[in-house]
C-alpha positions as a printed Julia matrix, in Angstrom:
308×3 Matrix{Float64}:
   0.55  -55.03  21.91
   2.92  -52.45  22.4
   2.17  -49.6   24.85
   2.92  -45.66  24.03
   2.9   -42.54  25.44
   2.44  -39.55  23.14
   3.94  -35.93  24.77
   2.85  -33.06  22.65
   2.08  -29.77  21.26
   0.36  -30.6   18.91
   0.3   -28.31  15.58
   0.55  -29.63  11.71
   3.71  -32.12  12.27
   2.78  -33.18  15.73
  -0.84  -34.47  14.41
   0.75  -36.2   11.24
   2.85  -38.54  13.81
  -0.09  -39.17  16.23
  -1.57  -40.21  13.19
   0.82  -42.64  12.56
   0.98  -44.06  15.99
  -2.85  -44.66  16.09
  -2.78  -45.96  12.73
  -0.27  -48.89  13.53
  -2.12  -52.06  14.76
   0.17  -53.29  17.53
   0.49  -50.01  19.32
  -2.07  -48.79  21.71
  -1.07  -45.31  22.53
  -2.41  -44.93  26.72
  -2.78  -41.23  26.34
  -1.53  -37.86  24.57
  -0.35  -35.32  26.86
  -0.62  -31.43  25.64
   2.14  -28.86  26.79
   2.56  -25.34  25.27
   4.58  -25.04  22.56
   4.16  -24.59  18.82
   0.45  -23.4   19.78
  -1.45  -22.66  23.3
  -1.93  -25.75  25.05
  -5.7   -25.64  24.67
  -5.27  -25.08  20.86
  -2.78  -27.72  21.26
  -5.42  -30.27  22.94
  -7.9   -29.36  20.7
  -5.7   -30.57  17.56
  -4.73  -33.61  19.38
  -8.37  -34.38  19.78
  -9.07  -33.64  16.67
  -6.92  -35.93  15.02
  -7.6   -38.81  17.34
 -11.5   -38.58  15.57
  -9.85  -38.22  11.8
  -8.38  -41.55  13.18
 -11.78  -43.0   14.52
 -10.05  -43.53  18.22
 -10.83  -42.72  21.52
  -7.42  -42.22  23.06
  -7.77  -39.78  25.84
  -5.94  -36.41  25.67
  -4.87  -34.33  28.86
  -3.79  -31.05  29.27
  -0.81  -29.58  31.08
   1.57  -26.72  31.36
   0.36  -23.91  29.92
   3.96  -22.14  29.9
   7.79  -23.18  29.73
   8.96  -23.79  33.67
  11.13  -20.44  34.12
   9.8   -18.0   31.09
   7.52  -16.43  28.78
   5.75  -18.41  25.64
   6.3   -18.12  22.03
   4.7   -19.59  19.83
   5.58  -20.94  16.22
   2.41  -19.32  14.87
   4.57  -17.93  11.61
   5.24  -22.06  10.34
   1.39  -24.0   11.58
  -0.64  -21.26  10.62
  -3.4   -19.38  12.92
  -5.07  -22.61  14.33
  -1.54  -24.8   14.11
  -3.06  -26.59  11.06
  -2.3   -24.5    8.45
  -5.44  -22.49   8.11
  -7.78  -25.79   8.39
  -9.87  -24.68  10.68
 -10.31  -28.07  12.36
 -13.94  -28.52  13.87
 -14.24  -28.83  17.66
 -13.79  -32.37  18.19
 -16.63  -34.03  20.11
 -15.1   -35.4   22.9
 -13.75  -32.85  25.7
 -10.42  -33.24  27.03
  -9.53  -35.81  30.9
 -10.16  -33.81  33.61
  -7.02  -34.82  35.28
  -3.84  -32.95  34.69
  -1.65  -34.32  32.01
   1.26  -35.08  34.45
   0.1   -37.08  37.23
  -2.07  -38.81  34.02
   1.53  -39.73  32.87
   2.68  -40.5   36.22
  -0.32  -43.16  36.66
  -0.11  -44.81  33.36
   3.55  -45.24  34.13
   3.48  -47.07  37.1
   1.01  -48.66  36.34
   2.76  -50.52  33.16
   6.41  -50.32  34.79
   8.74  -50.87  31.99
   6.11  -51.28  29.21
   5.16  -47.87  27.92
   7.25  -46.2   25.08
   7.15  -42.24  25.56
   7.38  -40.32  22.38
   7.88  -36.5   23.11
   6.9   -34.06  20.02
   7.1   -30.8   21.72
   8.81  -28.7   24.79
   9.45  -31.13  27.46
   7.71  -28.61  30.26
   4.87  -31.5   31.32
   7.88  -34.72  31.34
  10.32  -32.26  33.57
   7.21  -31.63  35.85
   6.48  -35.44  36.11
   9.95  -36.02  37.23
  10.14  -33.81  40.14
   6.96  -34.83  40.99
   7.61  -38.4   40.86
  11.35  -38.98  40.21
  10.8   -42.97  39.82
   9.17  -43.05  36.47
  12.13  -42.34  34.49
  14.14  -45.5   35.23
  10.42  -47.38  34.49
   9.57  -46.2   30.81
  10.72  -48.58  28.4
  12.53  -46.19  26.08
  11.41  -42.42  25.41
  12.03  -40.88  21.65
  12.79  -36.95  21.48
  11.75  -35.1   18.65
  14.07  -32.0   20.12
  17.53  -30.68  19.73
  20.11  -30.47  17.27
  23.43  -32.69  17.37
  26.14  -30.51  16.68
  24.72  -28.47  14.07
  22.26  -25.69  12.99
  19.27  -25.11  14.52
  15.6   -23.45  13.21
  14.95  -21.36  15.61
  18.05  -19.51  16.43
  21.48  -20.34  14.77
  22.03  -22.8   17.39
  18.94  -24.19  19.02
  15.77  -26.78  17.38
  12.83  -24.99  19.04
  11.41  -27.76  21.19
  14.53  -27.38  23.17
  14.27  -23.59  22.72
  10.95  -23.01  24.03
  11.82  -24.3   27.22
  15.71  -25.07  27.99
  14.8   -25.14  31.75
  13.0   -28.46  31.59
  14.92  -30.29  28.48
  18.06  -29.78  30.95
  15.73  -31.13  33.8
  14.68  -34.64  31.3
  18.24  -35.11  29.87
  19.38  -35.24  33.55
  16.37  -37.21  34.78
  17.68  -40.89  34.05
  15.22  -41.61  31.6
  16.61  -43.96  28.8
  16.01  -41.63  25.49
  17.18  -41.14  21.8
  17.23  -37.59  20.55
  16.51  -37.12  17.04
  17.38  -33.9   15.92
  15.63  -31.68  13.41
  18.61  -32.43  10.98
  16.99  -35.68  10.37
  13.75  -34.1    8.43
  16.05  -32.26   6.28
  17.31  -32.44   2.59
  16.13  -35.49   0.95
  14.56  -36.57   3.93
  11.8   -33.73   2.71
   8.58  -35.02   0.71
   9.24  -32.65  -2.63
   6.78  -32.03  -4.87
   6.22  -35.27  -6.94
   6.31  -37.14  -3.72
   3.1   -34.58  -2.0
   1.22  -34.9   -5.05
   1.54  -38.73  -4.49
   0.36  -38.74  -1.48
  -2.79  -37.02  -2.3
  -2.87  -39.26  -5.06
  -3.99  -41.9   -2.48
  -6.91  -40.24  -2.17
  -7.74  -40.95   1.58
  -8.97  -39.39   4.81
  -5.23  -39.7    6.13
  -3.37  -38.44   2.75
  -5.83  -35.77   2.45
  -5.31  -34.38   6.37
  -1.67  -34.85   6.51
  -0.89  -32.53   3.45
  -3.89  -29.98   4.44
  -2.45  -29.34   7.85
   1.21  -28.36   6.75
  -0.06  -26.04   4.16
   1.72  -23.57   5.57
   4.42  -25.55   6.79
   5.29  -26.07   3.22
   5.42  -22.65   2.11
   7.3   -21.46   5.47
  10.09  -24.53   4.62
  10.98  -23.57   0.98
  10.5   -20.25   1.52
  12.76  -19.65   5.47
  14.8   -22.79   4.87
  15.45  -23.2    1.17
  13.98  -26.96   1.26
  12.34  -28.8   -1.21
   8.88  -29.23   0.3
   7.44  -30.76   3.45
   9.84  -31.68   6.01
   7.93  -33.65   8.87
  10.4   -33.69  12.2
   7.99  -35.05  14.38
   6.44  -38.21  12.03
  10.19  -39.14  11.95
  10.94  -39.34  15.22
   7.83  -40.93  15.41
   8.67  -43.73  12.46
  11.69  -44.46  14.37
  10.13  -45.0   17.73
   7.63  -47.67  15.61
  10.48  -49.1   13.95
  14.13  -48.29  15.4
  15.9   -50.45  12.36
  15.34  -47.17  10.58
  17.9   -45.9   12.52
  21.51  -46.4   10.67
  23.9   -44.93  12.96
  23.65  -43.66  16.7
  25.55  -43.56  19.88
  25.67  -42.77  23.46
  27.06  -39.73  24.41
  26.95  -37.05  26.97
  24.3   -34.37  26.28
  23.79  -30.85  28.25
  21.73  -28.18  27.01
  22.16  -24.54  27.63
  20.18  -22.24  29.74
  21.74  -19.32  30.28
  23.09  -17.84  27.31
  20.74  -15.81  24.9
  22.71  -16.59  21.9
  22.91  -20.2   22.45
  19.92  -20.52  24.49
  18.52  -24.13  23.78
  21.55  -25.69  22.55
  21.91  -29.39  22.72
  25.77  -29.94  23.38
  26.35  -33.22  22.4
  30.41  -34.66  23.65
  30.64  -36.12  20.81
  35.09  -37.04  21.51
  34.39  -37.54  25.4
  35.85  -34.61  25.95
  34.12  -33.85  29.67
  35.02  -37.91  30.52
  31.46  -37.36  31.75
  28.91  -40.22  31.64
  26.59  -40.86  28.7
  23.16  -40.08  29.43
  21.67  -39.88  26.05
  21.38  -41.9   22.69
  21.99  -39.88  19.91
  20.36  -40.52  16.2
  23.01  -39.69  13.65
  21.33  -40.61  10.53
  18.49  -42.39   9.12
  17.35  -44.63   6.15
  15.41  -42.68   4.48
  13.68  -44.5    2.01
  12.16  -46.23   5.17
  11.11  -43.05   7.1
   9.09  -42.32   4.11
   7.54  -46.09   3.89
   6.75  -45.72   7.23
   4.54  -42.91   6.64
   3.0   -43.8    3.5
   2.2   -47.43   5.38
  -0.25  -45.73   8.11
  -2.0   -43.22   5.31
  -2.69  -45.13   2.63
């Protein structure tokens, strides 16, 4: 049984690739952590909850940091819709969120499965930089981490330059890509193009005709009107199910590489860039893994394998 750790803020996207993690039999996911991000953190906890019933689990879901370290919150509203699930109106799930704070929650599960839990981090990395100042240890004793953040080398969707996970709060992705931690960044480039669901390819999924197929294109109603319509792309692009498909199944993976990776805080223009040294040119050591590209006949089998 493999052990995960699901980081969050959980909006239309985010609850698609929890989905897919509690939907795979040999992964037991320890706990969901909530952070601010594309929604308030208690809207954020109450989707996470939410779609741990849809799934029929009990996975427990914690709350924690209600703001980026070092500045204000804003929130992506204008692509998840009012309640982050594209107008769904979710029902308040039935069971209330851990009392315990989601970062000492993390820091617990971590040592207590030392070099078994895989983190998978879907939104601003505000509660993972926390847990590392608190308890600096834990990085070198998670198996592997996945970040659904950043862009390597090229556009962003939230500013010209910056994916906005790594927007929302630069402070603390600088503080996680410094930490130690052994992590792959998969940008937002990877959801893009044909790596979008068009419209033959939604329609098949509701085709299915189940729970999961149903929930999964509900939520990103108005994802999918935000994507054609802001980003001129064919239909539902899903950044955080495929960093979550590759953190279930690396081999999807075709090409990455370890490189040196800052991102900037300073700078309002380039605010949340992830500079990726690409040549070596700051003879600077690698801390990152960086996902170049991805089969993507396999993201998509991966999906359609835990909603069927």
């Amino acid at each position: 049984m493999r052990r995960f750790w699901i980081d969050t803020d959980t909006a239309s996207d985010d609850a698609v690739a929890i989905l897919m993690a509690l939907r795979t039999s040999d992964v037991h996911v320890e706990g969901i952590s909530v952070a601010a991000g594309n929604v308030p953190v208690e809207m954020g906890a109450r989707n996470a909850r939410y779609t741990v019933e849809v799934c029929g689990k009990e996975t427990p879901v914690y709350v924690g940091a209600d703001k980026p370290l070092l500045r204000e919150p804003h929130f992506a509203y204008f692509f998840h819709g009012p309640d982050g699930m594209g107008g769904t109106n979710p029902l308040e799930p039935k069971r209330p969120v851990q009392e315990k704070h989601a970062v000492p929650a993390f820091i617990e599960a971590v040592r207590k499965y030392p070099g078994e839990i895989t983190l998978v981090t879907l939104g601003p990395l505000t509660n993972m930089a926390l847990a590392f100042a608190q308890a600096p240890d834990i990085a070198k004793k998670i198996k592997m981490c996945y970040v659904m953040g950043g862009a390597a080398n090229t556009l962003g969707n939230i500013t010209p330059s910056a994916e906005f996970n790594i927007w929302f709060d630069p402070d603390a992705a600088r503080m996680f890509f410094h930490s130690g931690i052994p992590f792959m960044m998969v940008g937002w480039e990877h959801c893009r193009g044909k790596a979008n669901f068009d419209e033959a390819e939604i329609q098949s999924i509701l085709d299915m005709q189940t729970t999961y197929a149903k929930f999964s294109i509900d939520i990103n109603a108005t994802a999918i009107a935000i994507n054609r319509d802001m980003y001129s792309e064919p239909g539902l692009s899903l950044p955080d199910p495929v960093t979550m498909a590759i953190a279930l199944d690396p081999s999807i993976v075709t090409r990455s590489g370890k490189y040196y990776v800052d991102v900037e805080t300073n700078s309002e223009l380039t605010r949340g860039a992830t500079i990726v040294d690409e040549l070596g040119v700051t003879q600077k050591m690698a801390n990152a893994e960086v996902c170049w590209s991805i089969d993507i006949a396999r993201w998509k089998e991966a999906l359609y394998k835990t909603i069927r």
